[in-house]
Each structure stands twice: as structure tokens, then as C-alpha cells.
C-alpha positions as a Markdown table, in Angstrom:
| # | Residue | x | y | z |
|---|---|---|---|---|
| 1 | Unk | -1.9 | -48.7 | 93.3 |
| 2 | Unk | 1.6 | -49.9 | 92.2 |
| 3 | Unk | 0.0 | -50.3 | 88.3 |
| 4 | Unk | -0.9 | -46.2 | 88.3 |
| 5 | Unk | -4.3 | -47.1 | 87.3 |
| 6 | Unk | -6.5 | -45.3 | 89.4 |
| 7 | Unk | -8.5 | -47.3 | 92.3 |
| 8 | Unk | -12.0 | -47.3 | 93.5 |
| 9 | Unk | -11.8 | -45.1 | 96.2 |
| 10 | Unk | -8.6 | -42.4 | 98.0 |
| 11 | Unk | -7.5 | -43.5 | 101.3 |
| 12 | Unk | -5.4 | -40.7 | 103.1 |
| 13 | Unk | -3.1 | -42.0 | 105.7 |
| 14 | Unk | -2.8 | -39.9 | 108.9 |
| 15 | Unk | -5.2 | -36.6 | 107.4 |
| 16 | Unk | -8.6 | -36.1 | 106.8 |
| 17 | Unk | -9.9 | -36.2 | 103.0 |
| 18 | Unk | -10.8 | -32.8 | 101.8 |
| 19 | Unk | -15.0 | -33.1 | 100.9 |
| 20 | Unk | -15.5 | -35.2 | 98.4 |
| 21 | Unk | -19.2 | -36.4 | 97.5 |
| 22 | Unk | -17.9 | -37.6 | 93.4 |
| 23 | Unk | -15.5 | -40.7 | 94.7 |
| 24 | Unk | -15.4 | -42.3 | 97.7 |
| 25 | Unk | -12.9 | -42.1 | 100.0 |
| 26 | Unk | -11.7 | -43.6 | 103.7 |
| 27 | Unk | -9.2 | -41.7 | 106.0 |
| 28 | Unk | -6.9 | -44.4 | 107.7 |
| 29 | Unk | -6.1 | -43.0 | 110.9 |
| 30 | Unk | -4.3 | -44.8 | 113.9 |
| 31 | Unk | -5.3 | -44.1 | 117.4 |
| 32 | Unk | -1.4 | -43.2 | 118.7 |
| 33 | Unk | 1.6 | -42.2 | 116.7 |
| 34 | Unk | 2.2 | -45.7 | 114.7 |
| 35 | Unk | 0.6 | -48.6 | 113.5 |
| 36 | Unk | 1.8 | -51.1 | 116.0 |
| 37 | Unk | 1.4 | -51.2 | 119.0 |
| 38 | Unk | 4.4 | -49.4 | 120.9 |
| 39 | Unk | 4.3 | -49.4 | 125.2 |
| 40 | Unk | 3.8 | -45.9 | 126.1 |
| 41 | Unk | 2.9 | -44.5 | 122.7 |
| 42 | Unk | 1.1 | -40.9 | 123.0 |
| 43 | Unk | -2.2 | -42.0 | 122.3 |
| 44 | Unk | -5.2 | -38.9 | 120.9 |
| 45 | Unk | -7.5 | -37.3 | 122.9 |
| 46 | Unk | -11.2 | -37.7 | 122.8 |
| 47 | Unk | -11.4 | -34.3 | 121.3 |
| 48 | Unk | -9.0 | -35.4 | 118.8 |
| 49 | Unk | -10.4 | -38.4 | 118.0 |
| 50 | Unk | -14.2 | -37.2 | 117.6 |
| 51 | Unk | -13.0 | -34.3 | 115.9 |
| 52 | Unk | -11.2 | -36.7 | 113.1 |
| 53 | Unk | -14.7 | -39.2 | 113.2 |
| 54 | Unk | -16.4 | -35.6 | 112.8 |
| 55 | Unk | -14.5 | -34.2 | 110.1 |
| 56 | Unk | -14.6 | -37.5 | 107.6 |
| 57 | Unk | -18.1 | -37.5 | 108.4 |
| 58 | Unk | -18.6 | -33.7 | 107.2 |
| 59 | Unk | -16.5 | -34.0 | 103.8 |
| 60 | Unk | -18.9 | -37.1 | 103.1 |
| 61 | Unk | -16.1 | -40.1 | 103.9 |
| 62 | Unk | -15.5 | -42.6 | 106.1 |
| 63 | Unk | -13.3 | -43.3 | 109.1 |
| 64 | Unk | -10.7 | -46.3 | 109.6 |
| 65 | Unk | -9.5 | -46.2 | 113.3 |
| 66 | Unk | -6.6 | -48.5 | 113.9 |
| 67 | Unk | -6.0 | -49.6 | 117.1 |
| 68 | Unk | -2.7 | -51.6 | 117.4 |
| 69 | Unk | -3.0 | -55.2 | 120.1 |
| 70 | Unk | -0.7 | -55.9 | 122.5 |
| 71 | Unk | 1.5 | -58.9 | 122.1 |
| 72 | Unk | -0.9 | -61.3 | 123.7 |
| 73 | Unk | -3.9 | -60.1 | 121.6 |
| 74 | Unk | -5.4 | -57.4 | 124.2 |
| 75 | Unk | -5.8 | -54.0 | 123.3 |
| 76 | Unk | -4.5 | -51.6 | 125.8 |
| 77 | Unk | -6.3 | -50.7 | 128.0 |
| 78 | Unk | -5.8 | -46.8 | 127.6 |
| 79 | Unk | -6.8 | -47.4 | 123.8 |
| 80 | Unk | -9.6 | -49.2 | 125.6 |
| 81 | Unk | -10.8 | -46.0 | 127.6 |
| 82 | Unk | -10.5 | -43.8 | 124.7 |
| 83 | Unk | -12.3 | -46.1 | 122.9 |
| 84 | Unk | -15.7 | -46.4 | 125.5 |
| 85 | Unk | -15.5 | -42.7 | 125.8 |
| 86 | Unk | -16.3 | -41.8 | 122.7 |
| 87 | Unk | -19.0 | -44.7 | 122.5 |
| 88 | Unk | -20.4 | -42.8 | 125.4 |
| 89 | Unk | -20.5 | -39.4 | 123.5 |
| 90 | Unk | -21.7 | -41.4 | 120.8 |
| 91 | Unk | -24.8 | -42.7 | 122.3 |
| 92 | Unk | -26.2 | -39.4 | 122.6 |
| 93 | Unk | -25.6 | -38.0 | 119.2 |
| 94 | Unk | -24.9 | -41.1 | 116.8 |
| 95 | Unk | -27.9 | -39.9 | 115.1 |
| 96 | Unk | -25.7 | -36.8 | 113.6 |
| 97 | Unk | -23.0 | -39.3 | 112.7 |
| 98 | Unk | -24.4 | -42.6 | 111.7 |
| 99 | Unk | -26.0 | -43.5 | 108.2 |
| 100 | Unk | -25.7 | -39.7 | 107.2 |
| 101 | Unk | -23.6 | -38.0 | 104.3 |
| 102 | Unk | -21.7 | -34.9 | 104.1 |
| 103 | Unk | -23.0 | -31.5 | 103.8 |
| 104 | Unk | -24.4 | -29.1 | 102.6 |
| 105 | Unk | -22.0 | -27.0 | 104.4 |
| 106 | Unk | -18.4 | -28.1 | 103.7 |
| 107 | Unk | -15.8 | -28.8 | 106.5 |
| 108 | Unk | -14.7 | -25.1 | 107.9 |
| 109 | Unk | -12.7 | -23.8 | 110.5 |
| 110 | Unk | -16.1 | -23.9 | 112.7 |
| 111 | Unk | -16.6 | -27.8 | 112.4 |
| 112 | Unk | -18.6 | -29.2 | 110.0 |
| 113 | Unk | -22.2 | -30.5 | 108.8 |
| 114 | Unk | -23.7 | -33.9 | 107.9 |
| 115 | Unk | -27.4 | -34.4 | 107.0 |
| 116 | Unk | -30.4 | -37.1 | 106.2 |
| 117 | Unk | -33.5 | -36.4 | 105.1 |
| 118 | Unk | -34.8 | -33.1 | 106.1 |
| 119 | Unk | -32.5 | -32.9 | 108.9 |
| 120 | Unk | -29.1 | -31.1 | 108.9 |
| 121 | Unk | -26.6 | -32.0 | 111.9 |
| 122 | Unk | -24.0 | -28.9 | 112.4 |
| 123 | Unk | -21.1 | -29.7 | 114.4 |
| 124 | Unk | -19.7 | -26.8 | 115.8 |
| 125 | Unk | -16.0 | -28.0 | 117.0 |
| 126 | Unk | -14.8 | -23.8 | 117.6 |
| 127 | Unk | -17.2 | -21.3 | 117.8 |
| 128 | Unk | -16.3 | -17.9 | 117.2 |
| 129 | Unk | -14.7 | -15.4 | 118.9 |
| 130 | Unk | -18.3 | -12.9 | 118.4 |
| 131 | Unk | -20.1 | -16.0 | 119.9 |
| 132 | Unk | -22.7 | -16.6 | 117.0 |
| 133 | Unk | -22.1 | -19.0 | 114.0 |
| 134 | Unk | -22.8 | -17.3 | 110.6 |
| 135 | Unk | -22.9 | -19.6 | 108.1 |
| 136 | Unk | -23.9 | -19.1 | 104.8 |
| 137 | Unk | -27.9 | -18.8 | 103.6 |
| 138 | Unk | -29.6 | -22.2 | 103.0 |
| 139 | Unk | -31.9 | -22.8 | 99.9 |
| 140 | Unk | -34.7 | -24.0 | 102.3 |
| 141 | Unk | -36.3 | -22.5 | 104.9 |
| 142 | Unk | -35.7 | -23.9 | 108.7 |
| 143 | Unk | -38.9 | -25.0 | 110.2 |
| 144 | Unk | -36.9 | -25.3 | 114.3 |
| 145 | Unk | -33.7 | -25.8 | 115.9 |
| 146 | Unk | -32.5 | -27.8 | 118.3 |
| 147 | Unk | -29.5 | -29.6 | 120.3 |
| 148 | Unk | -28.4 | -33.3 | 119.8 |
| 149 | Unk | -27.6 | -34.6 | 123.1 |
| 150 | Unk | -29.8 | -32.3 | 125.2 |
| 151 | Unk | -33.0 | -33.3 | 127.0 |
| 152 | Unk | -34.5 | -30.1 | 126.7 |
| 153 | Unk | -33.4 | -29.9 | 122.8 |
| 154 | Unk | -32.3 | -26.3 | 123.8 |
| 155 | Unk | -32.4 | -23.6 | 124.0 |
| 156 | Unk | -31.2 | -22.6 | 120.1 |
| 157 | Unk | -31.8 | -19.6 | 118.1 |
| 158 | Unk | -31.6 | -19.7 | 114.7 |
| 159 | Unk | -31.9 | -16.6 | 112.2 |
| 160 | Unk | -31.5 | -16.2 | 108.6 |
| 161 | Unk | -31.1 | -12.9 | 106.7 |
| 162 | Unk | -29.4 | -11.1 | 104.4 |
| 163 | Unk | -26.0 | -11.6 | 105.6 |
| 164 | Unk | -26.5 | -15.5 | 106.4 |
| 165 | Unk | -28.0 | -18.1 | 108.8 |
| 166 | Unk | -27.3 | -16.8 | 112.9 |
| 167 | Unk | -26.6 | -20.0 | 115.2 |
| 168 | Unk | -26.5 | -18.8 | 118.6 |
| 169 | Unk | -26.7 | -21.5 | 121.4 |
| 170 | Unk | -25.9 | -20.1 | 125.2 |
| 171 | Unk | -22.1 | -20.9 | 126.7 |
| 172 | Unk | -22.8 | -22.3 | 129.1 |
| 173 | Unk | -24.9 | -24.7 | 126.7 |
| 174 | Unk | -21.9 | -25.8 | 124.5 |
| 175 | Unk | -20.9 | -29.0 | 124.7 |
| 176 | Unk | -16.9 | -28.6 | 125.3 |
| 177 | Unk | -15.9 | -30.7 | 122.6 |
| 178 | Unk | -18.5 | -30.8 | 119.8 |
| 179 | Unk | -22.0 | -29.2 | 119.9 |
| 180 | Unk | -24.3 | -30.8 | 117.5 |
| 181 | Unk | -27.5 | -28.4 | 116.7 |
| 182 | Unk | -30.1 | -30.0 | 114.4 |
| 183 | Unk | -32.1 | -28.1 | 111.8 |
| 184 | Unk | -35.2 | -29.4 | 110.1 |
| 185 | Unk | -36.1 | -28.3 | 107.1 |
| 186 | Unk | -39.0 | -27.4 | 105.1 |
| 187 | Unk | -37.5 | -29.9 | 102.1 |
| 188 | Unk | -35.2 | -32.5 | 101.5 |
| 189 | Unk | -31.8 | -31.1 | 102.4 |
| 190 | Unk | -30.0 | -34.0 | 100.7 |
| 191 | Unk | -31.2 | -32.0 | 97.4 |
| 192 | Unk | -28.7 | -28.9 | 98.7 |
| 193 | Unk | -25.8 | -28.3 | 96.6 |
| 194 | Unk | -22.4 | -28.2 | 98.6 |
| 195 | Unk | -22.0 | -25.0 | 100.3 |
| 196 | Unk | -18.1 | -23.3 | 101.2 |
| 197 | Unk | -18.4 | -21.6 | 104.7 |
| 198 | Unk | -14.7 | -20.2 | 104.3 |
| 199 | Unk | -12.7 | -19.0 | 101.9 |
| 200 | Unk | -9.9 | -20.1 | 100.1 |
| 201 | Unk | -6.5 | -20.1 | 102.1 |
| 202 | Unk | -3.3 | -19.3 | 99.7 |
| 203 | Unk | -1.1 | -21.2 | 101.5 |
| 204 | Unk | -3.3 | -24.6 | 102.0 |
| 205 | Unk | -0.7 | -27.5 | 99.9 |
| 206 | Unk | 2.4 | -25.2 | 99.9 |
| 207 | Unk | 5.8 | -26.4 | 100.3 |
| 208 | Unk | 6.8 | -26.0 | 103.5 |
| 209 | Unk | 10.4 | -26.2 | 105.7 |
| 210 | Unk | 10.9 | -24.5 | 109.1 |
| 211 | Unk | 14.0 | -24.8 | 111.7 |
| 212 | Unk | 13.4 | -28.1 | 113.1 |
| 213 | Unk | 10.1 | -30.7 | 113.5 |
| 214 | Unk | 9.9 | -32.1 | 117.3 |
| 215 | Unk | 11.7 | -34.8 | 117.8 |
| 216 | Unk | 12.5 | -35.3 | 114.2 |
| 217 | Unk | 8.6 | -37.0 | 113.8 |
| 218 | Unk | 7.7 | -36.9 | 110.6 |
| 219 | Unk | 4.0 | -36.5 | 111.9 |
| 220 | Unk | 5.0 | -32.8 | 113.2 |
| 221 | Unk | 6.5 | -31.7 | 109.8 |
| 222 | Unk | 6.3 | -28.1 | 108.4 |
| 223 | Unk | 3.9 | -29.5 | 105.7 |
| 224 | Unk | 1.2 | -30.3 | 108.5 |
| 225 | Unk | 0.7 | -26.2 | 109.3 |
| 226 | Unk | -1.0 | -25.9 | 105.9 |
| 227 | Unk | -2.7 | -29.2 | 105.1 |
| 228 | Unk | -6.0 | -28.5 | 105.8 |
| 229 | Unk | -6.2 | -30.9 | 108.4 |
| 230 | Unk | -6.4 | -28.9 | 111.7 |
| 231 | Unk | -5.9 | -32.2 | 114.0 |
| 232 | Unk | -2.2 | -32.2 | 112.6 |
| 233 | Unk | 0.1 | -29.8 | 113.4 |
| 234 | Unk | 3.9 | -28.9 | 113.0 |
| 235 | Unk | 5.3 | -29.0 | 116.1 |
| 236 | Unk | 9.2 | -28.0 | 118.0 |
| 237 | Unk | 11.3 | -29.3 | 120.3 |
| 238 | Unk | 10.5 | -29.1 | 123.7 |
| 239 | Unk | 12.3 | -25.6 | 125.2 |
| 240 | Unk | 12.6 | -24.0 | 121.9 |
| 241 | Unk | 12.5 | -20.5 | 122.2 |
| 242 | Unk | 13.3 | -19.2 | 119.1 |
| 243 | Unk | 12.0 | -21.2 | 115.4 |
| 244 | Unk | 10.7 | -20.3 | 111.8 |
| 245 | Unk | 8.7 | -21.9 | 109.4 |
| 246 | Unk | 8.9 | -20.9 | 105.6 |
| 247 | Unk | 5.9 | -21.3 | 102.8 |
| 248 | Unk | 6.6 | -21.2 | 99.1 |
| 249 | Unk | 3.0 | -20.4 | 97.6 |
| 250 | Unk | 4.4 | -21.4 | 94.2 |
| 251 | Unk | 4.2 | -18.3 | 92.5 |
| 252 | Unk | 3.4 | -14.5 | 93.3 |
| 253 | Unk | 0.3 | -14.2 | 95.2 |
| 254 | Unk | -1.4 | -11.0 | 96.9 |
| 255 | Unk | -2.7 | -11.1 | 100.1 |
| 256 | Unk | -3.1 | -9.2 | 103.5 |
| 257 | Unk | -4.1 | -11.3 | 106.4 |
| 258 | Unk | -2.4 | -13.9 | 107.9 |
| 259 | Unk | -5.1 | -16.5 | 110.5 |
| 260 | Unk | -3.3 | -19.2 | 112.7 |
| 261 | Unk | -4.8 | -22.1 | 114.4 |
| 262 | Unk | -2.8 | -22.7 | 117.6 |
| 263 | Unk | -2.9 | -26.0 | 119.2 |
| 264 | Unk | -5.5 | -26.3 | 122.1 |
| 265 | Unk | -3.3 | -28.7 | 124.0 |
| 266 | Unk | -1.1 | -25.5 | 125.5 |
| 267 | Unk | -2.7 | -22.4 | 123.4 |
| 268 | Unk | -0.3 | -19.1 | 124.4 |
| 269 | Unk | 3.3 | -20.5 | 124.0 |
| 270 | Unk | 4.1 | -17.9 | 121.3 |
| 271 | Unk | 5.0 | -14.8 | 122.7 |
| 272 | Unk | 6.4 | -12.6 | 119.8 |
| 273 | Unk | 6.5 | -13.2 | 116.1 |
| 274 | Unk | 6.7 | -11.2 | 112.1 |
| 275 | Unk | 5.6 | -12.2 | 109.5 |
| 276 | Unk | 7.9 | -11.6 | 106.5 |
| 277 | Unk | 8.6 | -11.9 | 102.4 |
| 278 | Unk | 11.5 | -12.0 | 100.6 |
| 279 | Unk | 12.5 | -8.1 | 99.5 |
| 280 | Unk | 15.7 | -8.9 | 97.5 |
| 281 | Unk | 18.3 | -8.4 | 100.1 |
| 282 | Unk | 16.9 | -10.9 | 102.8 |
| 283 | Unk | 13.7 | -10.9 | 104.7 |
| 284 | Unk | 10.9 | -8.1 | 105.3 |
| 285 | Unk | 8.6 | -7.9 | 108.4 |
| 286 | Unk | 5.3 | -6.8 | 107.1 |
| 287 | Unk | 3.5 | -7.3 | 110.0 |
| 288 | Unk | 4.1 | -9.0 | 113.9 |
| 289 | Unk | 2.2 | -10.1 | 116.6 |
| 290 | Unk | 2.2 | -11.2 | 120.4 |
| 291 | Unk | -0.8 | -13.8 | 120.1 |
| 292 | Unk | -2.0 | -16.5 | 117.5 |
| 293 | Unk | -5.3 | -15.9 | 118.8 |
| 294 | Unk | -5.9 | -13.3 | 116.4 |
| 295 | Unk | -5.7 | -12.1 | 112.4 |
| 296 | Unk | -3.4 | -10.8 | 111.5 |
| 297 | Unk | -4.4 | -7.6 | 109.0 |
| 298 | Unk | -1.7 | -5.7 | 106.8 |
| 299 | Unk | -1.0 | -3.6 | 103.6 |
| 300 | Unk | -1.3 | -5.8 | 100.5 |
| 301 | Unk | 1.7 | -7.6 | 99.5 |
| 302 | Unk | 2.4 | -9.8 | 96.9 |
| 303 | Unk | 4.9 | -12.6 | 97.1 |
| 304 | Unk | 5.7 | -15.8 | 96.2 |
| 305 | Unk | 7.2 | -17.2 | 100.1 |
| 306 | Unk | 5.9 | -16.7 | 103.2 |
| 307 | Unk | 8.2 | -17.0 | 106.7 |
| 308 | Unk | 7.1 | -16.6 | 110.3 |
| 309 | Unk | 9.7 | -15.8 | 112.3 |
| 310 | Unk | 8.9 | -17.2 | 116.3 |
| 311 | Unk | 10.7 | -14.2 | 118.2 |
| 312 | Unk | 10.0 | -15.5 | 121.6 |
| 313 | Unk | 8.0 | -18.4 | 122.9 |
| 314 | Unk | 7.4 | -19.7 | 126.2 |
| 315 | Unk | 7.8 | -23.3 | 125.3 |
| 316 | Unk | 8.4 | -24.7 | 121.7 |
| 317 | Unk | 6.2 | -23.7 | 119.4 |
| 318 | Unk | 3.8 | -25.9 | 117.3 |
| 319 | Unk | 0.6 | -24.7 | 114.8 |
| 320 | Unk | -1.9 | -26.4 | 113.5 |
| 321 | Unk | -2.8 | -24.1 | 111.1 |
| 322 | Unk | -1.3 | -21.3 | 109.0 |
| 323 | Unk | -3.8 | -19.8 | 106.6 |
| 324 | Unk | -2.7 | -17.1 | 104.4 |
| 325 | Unk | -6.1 | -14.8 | 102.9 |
| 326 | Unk | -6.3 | -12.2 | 100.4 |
């Protein structure tokens, strides 16, 4: 709004909106790297693209998907494909997606949640590494369980107890990209308060810089490993073998975990890596690693920047997301 007077509703270009049920919002999202159409543009995949249609859903906005034409009017017909496949995956689970709001559970690592009347859709886009979902404990009591998409509508198991509600649904059951499980409830579930299923990360909105961005795209940036947004991602060269990225938190701040997201197009590049804080002098290593597919545990530490220092990696590194945890 060029007055500054504030407008009717957020639009976030390129990123999902964090949940929001006070103002409206629409996350403007193109279905390649530009606007425009461009010949041979990198266009998502279908996990990408339902993830993003599933995440706006879950933080109660909506979705804007461009798709650039062609010169002569025609869409492409790649954009095309994408496009029917995920109105195929649509037409067994719309009912999840369409005419529904956000919540109760907020937007996690795990997926995400939308809801209508006594029903509560969870999609569950990473389940995790124990297998079972725990989310946590719902106001109302869940009456069954099934799955969206499934003939059967199983099989399910849900639990609640002390330490939360138990989703367990077989492997070989998951659907690969999103597996939508349906509670019904004894009550109206649009009555539920929002719910946080993870905690706060310290570093989500820092100021970020690392050694290069691939290709100098400003959609790989530093800033997109700590956004919130885990279909973005800050991204090398191709080759690089060696890189850092650098958080300033904005002040001191204790912690003692450090949880990546690694991107699922080629998970395992990274090979060896520290974590280190300022001491004075130069840089500390407080902790390293040979994988992103785990967290990261270590003595309490406070500081005020954060660097990850990519030792070794088999191809160049990029990250979705770098959470730091107290």
C-alpha cells in the first residue's frame, strides 16, 4: 500500500503466511521461479505445490497460484500436467481442503490441520522419525478415525492420554506425499482455540548471510533457511564443497539444540559440519555433525550469532530449515 495505511488483507509473495485467523490473508505463489512465463523455467513439484495449497490452508489463508501463458495464450503444457495432477489428488481429498478453515492445530514441522464442523482434517506432510504423531490433547473427545482418500477409511489408531493425542497409521498406508486422517468429534471443533504443536524456534526471522546463494537467485537466499516456510530453502552452487551460513538472533539468546530441515529433492549432500558462536577471538565449534537428519543436542550456550560451517558436502549444499531451540 504505497499510502502506509494498512489494507484489507496481507499477501505474502513467494512464502506462506504464518497462521492467522484475526485478518485475512492470500499467499501469491507462482508455479516456476518468475511470474512470466520463461521456456524452460524449473517449474515445482506436486509435493511442492500441494504442500504450499496445504500449508495456506492450515494457517487459515488462501492460495493464489500463478501460472504464466505462453506467447500465444496456451499454458504450458508441463504447468498443465502439474496442474491435472494435483486435481487428481484433489478429487480424493478436497473435502480436507475445500470450504474449510485453519486449525485447531497450527502449521508444524508435521504438516498441518484444517477443520469444519465436527470434523478435523490432519495433514501429515513428514511423520516422525518414532513413526507415531503426538500432537497435543484436544478439548473434545474423538468419537473415530479415519483416512481421506482410502476406500477402506483405514486402518487408523488414535489415542489420547496424558502425554497427547497418538496418530499412528501403518507405512505402508501413508500416502507419499500428504496423508490426510479425519477425526470426528464429539462437539463442534470450529469452537477449539488455536493449538501450537512446536515450539518456538530462536532463529525463525533472523538476519541471515552465508558464502554464496545458487546462482545468485534471490529465491535461494540465506533468509529462506529461517523463514518458517519449509518449501523455500537457501540453496549453493552446484559442486560446492565447502559453504557457511551465518544467523544474527538479534540479541543474546540461550539455547542447546540445533534441528535442520534438509531438502527432500537430494537429502544426504552434507557430509560434515560445526556449529559455532562468536568467542571473542573468532569462531567456536560447540557442537558438529555428519547428517542433517538429526538434532543436534549440546551444552547451553548463549549467543547473539549463530554460523554453520559446511565442512564437506557431496554436492552444494541447500537447507530448508535451520531451527535453533532452547
Amino acid at each position: 500500500n504505497r499510502s502506509g495505511l494498512p489494507a484489507d488483507f496481507d499477501t505474502p509473495e513467494q512464502t506462506v503466511g504464518g497462521f492467522n485467523r484475526a485478518r485475512p490473508w492470500e499467499s501469491c505463489i507462482t508455479i516456476g521461479n518468475q511470474w512470466s512465463y520463461r521456456p524452460k523455467d524449473t517449474i515445482k513439484t506436486l509435493e511442492e505445490c500441494l504442500g504450499t495449497l496445504i500449508r495456506c490452508a492450515g494457517g487459515d489463508g488462501n492460495f493464489l497460484f500463478n501460472v504464466g501463458p505462453m506467447p500465444d495464450g496456451r499454458i504450458e503444457p508441463r504447468q498443465v500436467d502439474r496442474l491435472k495432477e494435483m486435481g487428481d489428488w484433489l478429487k480424493a481429498r478436497g473435502e480436507s481442503l475445500y470450504a474449510t478453515r485453519g486449525g485447531p492445530y497450527k502449521p508444524g514441522p508435521w504438516g498441518a490441520s484444517t477443520r469444519k464442523g465436527s470434523r478435523i482434517f490432519l495433514h501429515v506432510l513428514r511423520w516422525p522419525g518414532s513413526g507415531d504423531l503426538l500432537l497435543p490433547a484436544l478439548p473434545l473427545a474423538v468419537k473415530s478415525a479415519s483416512l481421506v482418500g482410502a476406500q477402506d477409511g483405514g486402518p487408523v489408531e488414535v489415542k489420547g492420554g496424558s502425554d497427547g493425542l497418538r496418530v499412528a497409521v501403518p507405512a505402508g498406508r501413508r500416502d507419499p506425499i500428504d496423508t490426510v486422517v479425519v477425526l470426528d468429534m464429539d462437539g463442534d471443533a470450529m469452537g477449539i482455540a488455536p493449538i501450537a504443536t512446536t515450539e518456538p524456534s530462536l532463529s525463525q526471522g533472523a538476519k541471515a548471510r552465508a558464502s554464496g546463494i545458487y546462482k545468485q537467485d534471490w529465491h535461494f537466499r540465506a533468509e529462506s533457511a529461517v523463514d518458517g516456510d519449509e518449501n523455500t530453502r537457501w540453496a549453493t552452487d552446484a559442486g560446492t564443497k565447502t559453504a557457511w551460513i551465518e544467523l544474527d538472533l538479534g540479541e543474546e539468546k540461550e539455547f542447546s539444540r540445533v534441528r535442520f530441515l534438509e531438502w527432500k529433492g537430494d537429502p544426504g549432500r552434507i557430509r560434515s559440519f560445526e556449529i559455532r558462536v562468536p568467542d571473542g577471538k573468532g569462531w567456536r565449534a560447540i557442537a558438529s555433525g555428519d547428517s542433517l537428519a538429526k538434532e543436534i543436542r549440546f551444552d547451553k550456550v548463549r549467543a547473539a550469532k549463530v554460523r554453520i560451517e559446511i565442512l564437506d558436502a557431496r554436492d552444494g549444499p541447500t537447507i530448508n530449515e535451520i531451527e535453533i531451540l532452547k
